[in-house]
C-alpha positions in Angstrom: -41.5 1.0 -28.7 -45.3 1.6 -27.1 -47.6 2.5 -29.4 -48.6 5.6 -28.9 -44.8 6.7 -29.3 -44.8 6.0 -33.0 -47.9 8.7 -34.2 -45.9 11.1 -31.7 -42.8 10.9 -33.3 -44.4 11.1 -36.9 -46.2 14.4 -36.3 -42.8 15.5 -34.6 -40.9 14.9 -37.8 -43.9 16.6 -39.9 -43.3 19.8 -37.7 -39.4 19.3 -37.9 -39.7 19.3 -41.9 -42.3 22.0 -42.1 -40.0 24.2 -40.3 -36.9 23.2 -41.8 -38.9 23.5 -45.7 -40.1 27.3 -44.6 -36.8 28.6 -42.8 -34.9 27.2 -46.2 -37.7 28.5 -49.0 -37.7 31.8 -46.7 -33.3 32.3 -46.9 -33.8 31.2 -50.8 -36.6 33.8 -51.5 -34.5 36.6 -49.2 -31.2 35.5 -51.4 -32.8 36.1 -54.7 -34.1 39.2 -54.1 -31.1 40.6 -52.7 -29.8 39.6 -56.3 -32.2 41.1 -58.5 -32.1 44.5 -59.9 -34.7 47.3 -60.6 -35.5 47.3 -64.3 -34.9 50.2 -66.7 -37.0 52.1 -67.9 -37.7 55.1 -70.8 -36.2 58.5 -69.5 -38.9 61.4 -68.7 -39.4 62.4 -65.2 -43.0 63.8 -64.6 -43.4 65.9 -61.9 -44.6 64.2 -58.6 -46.5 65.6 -55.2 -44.9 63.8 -51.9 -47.8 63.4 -49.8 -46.2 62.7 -45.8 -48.8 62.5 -43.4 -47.6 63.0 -39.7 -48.4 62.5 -36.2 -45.8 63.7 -33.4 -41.9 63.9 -33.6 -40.8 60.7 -33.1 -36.8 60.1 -32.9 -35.4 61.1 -36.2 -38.1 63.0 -38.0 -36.1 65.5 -39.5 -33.6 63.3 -40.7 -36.2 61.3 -42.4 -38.0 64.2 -44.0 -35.0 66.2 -44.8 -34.2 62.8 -46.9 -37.4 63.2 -48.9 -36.4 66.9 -49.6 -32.9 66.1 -51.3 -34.2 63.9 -54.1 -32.3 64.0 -57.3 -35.4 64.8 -59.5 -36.0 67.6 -61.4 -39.7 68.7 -60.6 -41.5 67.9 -57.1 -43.7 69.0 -54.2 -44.0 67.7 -51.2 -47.4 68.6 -48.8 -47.1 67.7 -45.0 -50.0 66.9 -43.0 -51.5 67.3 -39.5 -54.2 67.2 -37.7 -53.5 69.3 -34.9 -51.9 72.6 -35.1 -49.8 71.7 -31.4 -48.2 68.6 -32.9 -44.6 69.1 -32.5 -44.0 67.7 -35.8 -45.0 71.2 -37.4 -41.8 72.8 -36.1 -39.7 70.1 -37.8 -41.4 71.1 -41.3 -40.8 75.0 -40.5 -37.1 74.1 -40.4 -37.3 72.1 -43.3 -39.4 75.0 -45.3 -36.4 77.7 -44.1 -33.9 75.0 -45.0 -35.1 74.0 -48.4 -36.5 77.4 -50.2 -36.5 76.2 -53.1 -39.0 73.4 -53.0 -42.5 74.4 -52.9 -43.2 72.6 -49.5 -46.9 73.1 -48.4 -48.2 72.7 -44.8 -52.0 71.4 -44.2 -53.0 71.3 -40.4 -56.7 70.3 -40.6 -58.1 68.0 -37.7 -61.4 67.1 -39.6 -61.6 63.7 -39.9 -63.4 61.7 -43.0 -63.2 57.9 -41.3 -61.8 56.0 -38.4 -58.0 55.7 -39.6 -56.8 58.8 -38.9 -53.9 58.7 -41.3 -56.3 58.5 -44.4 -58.1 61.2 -42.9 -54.9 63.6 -43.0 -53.9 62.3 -46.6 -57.3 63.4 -47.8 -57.4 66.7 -46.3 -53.8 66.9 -48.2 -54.5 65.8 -51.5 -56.6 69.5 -52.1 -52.8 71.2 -51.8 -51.7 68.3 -54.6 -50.5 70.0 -57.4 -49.3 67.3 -59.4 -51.1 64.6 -61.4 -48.4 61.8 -59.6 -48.9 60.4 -56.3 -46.1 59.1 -53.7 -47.4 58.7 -50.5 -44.9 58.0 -47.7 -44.6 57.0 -43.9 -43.0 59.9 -41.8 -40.5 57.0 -40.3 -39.3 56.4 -43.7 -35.5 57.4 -45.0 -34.5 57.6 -48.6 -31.9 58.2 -50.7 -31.2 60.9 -53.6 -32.8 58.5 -55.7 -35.9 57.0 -54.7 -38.6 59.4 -56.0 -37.1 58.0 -59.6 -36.9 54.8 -59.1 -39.9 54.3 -57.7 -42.3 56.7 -60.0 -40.6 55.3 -63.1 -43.1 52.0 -63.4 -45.8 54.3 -63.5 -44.7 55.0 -66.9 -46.9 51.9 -68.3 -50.3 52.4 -68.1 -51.0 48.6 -66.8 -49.3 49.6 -63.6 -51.5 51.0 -61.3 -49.9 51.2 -58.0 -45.5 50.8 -56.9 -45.0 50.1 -53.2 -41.6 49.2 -51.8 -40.0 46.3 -49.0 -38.1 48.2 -46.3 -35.5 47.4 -43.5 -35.9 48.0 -40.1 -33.6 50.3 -38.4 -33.4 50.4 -34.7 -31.9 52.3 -31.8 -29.8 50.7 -29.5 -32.6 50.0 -27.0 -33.1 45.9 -26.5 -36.5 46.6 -27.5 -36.2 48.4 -30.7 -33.5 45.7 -31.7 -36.2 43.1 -31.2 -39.1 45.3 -33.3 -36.5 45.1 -36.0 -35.7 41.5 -35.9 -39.5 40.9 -36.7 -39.6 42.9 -39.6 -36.4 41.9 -41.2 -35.8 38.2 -40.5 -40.3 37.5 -40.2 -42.0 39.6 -41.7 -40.0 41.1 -44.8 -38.4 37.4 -46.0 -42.5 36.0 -45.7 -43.8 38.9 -48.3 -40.8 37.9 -50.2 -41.3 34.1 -50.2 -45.2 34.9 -50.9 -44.5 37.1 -53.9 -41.9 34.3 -55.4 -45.3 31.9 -55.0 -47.3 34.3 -57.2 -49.1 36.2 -54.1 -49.0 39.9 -55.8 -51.7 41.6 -53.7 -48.9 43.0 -51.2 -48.7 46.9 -50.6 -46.9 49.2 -47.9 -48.2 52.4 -46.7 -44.1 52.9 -46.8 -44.2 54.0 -50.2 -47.5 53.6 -52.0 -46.9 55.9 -55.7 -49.7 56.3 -57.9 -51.5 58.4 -60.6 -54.4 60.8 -60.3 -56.8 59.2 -62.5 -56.1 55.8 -61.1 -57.0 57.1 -58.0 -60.3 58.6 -59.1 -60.9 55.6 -60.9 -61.4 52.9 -57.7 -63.2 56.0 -55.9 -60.2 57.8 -53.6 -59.3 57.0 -50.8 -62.8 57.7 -49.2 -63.3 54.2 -49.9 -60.8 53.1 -47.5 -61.1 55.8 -44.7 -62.5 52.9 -41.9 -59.9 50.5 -42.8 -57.2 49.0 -40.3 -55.4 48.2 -43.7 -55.6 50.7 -45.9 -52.5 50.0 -48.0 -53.8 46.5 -48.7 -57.2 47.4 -49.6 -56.0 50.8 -51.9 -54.0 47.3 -53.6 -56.6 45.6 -53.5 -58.6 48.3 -55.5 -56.2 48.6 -58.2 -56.2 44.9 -58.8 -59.7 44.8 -58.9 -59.7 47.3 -61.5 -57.4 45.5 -63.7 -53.7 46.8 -63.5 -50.9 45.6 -61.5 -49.4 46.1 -58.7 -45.3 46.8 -58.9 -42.7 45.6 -56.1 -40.0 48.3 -56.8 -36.1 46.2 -55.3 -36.1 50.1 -54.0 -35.3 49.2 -50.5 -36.4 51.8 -47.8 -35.1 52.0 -44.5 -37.8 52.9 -41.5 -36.5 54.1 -38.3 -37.9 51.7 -35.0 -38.2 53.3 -32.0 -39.7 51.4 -28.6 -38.6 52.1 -25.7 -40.8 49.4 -23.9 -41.9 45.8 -23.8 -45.1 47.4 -23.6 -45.1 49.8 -27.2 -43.1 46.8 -28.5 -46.0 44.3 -28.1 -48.9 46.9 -29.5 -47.2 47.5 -32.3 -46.6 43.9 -33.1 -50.0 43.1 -32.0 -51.6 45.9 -34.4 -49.7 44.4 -37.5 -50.6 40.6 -36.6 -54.5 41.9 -36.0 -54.3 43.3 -39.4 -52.7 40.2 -41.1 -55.6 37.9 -39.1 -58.0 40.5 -40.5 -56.8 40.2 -44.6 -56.5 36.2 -44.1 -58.8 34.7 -41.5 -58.2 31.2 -42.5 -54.6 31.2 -43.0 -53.6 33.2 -39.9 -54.3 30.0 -38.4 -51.4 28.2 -40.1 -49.5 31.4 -39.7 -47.4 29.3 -36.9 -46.0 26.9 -38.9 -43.8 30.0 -40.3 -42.1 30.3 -36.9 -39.2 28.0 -37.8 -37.2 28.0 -34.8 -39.7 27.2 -32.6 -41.5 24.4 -34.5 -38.5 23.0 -34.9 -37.9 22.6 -31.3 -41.8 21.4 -30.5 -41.5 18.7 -33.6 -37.4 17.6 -32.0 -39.3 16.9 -28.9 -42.3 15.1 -30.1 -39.8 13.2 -32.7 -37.8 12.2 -29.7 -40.2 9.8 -28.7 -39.0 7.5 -31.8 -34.8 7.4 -30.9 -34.9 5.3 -34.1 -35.7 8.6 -35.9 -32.6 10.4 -34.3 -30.6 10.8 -37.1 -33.9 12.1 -39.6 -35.3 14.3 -37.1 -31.8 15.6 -36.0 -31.1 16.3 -39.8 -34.3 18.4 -39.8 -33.6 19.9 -36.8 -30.3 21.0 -37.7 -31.4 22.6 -41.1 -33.9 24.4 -39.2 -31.5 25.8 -37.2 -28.8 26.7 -40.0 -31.1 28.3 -42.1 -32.8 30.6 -39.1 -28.9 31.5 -38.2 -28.5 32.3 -42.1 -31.5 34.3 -42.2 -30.3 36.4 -39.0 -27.2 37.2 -40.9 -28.5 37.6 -44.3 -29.7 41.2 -43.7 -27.2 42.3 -41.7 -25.0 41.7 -44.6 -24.7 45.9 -45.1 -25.8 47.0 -42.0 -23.4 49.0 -39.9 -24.2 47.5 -36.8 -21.9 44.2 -35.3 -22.6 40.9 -37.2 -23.2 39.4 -33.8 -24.7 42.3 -31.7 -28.0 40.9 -31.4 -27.4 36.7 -31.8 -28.3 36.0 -28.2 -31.7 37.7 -28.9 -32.7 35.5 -31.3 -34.3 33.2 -29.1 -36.3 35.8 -27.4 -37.3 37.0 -31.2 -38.8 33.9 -32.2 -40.7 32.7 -29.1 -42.2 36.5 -28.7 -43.7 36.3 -32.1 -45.6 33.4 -31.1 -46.8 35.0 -28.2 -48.2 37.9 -29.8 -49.5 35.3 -32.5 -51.4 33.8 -29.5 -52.2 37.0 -28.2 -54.1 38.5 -31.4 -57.1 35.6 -31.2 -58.0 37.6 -28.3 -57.7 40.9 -29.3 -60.2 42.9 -30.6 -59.0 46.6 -29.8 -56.3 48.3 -30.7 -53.7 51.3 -29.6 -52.9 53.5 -33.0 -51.1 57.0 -32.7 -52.5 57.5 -29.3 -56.2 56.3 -29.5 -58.3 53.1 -28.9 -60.1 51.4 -31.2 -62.3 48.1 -32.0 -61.3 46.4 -35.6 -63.8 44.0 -36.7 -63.3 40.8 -38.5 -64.0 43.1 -41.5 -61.0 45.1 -40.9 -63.5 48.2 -40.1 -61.7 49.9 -37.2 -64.6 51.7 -34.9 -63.2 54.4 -32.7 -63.7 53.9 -29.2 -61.6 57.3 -27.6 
């Protein structure tokens, strides 16, 4: 065997069992949590203001906010935002207001904006319609059940928690690139917050669901703080944290509607959530590769074949790569309605995209969000640049 071919084969096999160590840890992490349950917790429902801040009608908008207005819960509000009185989103929450009488359901349209991240912007010029002293502030693509507003308010009952967000599960349409958007979230992104939080990482938070109180809010300073932020889930997390009470992962599991038509929306969205990741952890969005199982696992199989005496090791490695990718794929489709199989032959596709747009974000310094341009800088400050 030359030389040379020896070291080759070695770092081969180190990629081969990095990838087959994550893609297992990952299916592990994924399994428990699909086998833990939501704690109890004392009765007493205290009456909670739904914050949903929108911009345009995207595919199944009233669904998902007619969802948020049949919540089993005996006192709530819920205040819609927008920041343009034209937004087509405002005809959807006049049907829901003539539909649901009952439910005090406020409008604000207010364009004024307080930072660059124009969905802070429209939550503050909400919060002055707030009527109630608990917080749950959701994404307009999000759909719930009859019982989400209590489990996911009911941590707050302990004063040490200070802020419950929630995992969610992509939902696509039947377009090849929406089924792909959803593949990232649910087999990448969703089992790595996961596997983080069973390593002790507890600083995760989704602008999916983030509930809170009033005077935990005034206490870290509103969300004016956070008004220029590309992340501004993670830093209102990161503010809670800071002053001194925890941050609760509700096993409430949300489901989020994904809707790209093209390659083209596909790849800025994806490329707006992996800026943001680089942004919150510079140094380990290097490494952030050696999560992409599938694909290390076919870059280490072809360095370790330069060793044939390492067949059997390296095709071991390779092989529980593989398996536990194939499990992950299937994991989450476990209760979905869809076809076990539907969207197998795109999982090639799914993995060696993400490490494009990995690629792609060292690159990057602007961004598309909600229609308009902007520069994020390596302090996760987005300037606006349309």
């Amino acid at each position: 065997m030359p030389t040379i071919h020896l070291p080759v084969a070695i770092v081969g096999l180190a990629a081969l069992a990095v990838a087959a160590g994550y893609a297992v840890l990952a299916l592990v992490a994924a399994l428990l949590w699909r086998r833990g349950s939501a704690p109890t917790h004392p009765a007493g429902h205290p009456a909670v203001t739904i914050l949903k801040p929108l911009c345009g009608a995207e595919p199944g908008l009233y669904e998902n906010l007619r969802s948020f207005c049949q919540q089993d819960y005996p006192e709530f509000q819920i205040v819609f935002g927008l920041g343009d009185a034209t937004d087509p989103a405002l005809r959807v929450v006049e049907r829901l207001q003539a539909e649901f009488p009952s439910i005090p359901i406020d409008v604000v349209v207010n364009p004024r904006q307080h930072g660059s991240n124009r969905k802070v912007s429209n939550l503050l010029n909400m919060f002055e319609r707030a009527r109630h002293d608990v917080f749950a502030m959701a994404d307009s693509d999000t759909f719930v059940g009859p019982d989400y507003l209590a489990t996911v308010t009911a941590p707050l009952r302990d004063p040490a928690v200070g802020l419950v967000t929630c995992l969610f599960r992509d939902v696509p349409t039947s377009q090849i690139w929406s089924r792909l958007g959803a593949m990232y979230v649910n087999e990448w992104y969703m089992p790595s917050v996961i596997l983080a939080r069973l390593f002790g990482h507890a600083s995760y938070a989704s602008g999916q669901t983030l509930c809170m109180r009033r005077d935990t809010l005034q206490r870290i300073g509103g969300l004016q703080t956070i008004a220029n932020h590309l992340a501004e889930d993670y830093q209102l997390g990161e503010r809670v944290r800071e002053h001194g009470q925890r941050i609760v992962l509700s096993h409430y599991l949300l489901k989020t509607a994904r809707d790209e038509p093209t390659l083209g929306l596909l790849t800025h969205h994806e490329l707006r959530w992996m800026r943001t990741l680089q942004v919150l952890r510079p140094r380990s969005f290097r490494l952030l590769f050696l999560s992409f199982s599938l694909p290390l696992a076919i870059l280490g199989g072809a360095f370790a074949a330069a060793a044939p005496s390492l067949a059997p090791v390296s095709w071991t490695l390779f092989l529980t790569a593989v398996l536990a990718r194939l499990a992950m794929y299937f994991v989450h489709r476990l209760s979905d309605q869809r076809s076990l199989f539907s969207d197998l032959w795109l999982l090639p596709a799914r993995d060696l995209l993400i490490c494009w747009v990995w690629c792609r974000t060292f690159f990057i310094s602007r961004l598309t969000w909600c229609g308009s341009e902007f520069a994020v800088g390596t302090d996760g400050i987005m300037r606006n640049l349309s």
